[in-house]
N, C-alpha and C positions, 0 to 999 in steps of 0.2 A: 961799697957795701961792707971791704973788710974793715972800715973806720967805723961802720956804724954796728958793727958786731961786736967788736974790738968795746967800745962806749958802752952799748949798752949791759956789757959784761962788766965793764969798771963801774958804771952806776951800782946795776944788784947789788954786789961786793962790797964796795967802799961809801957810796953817796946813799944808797937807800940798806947797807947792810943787812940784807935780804937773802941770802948766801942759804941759809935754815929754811926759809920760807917759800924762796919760788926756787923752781927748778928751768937748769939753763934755757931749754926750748920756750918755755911758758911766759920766759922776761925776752927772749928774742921776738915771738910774736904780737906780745902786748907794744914792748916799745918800738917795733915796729910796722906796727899797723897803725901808731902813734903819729911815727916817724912820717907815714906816708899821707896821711890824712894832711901832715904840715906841707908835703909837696904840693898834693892836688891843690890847698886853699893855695898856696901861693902861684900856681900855675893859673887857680883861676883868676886872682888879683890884677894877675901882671896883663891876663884877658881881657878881664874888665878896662883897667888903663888903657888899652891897648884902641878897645872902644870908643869909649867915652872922649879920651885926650885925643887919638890918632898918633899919630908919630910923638911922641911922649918926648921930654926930655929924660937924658939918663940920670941928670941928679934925682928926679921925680921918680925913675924906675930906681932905682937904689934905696931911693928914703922908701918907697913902699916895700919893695922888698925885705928891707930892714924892720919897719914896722910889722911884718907879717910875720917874719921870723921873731922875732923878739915874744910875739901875743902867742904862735905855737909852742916856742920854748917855753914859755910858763903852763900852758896847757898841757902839755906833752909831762913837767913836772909835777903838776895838781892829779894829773892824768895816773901820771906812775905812781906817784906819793900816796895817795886815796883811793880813786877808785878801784884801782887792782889790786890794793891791798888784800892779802886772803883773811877770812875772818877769823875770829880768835876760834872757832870749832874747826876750823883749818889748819890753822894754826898749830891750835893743838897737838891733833894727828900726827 
C-alpha cells in the first residue's frame, strides 16, 4: 500500500503535474479506486482461467496476468489522464 501511495503521489507531481489541480486525498482516491478495480479484473481473470483451463499452466497464468496488467495500466492512465481531470471551471477556482 506504501508503494502505491508513494506512485500515485509521484504521478500527480511529475507524470500528470497535477500538483495545482488535485488535492493529495482526491488523487489517492481516484487512483486508487483505479488501482483496485485492476485487482478485482485480474483476480477475476485468473477465476476464469482457473475455470475454463482447470489446473492452468503457469506460463498461461503469467501471460494472463500480464495481459491483464498491461490493459489496466493503460486504463488506470486514460483513467487518471482524462477522466478525472477537473474541469477548466475547476480549474480555475
Amino acid at each position: 500500500m506504501a508503494s502505491s501511495v508513494l506512485a500515485n503521489e509521484l504521478h500527480r507531481r511529475l507524470t500528470f503535474r497535477a500538483e495545482e489541480r488535485v488535492g493529495w486525498l482526491a488523487a489517492q482516491i481516484e487512483a486508487g479506486g483505479v488501482s483496485l478495480f485492476g485487482l478485482l479484473t485480474t483476480s477475476v481473470a485468473l477465476g476464469w482461467l482457473d475455470a475454463t483451463v482447470g489446473q492452468a499452466q503457469p506460463v498461461l497464468q503469467i501471460a494472463l496476468v500480464a495481459a491483464v496488467t498491461g490493459l489496466i495500466g493503460l486504463m488506470r492512465f486514460i483513467a487518471l489522464r482524462w477522466i478525472f481531470r477537473p474541469t477548466e471551471t475547476a480549474a480555475a477556482q
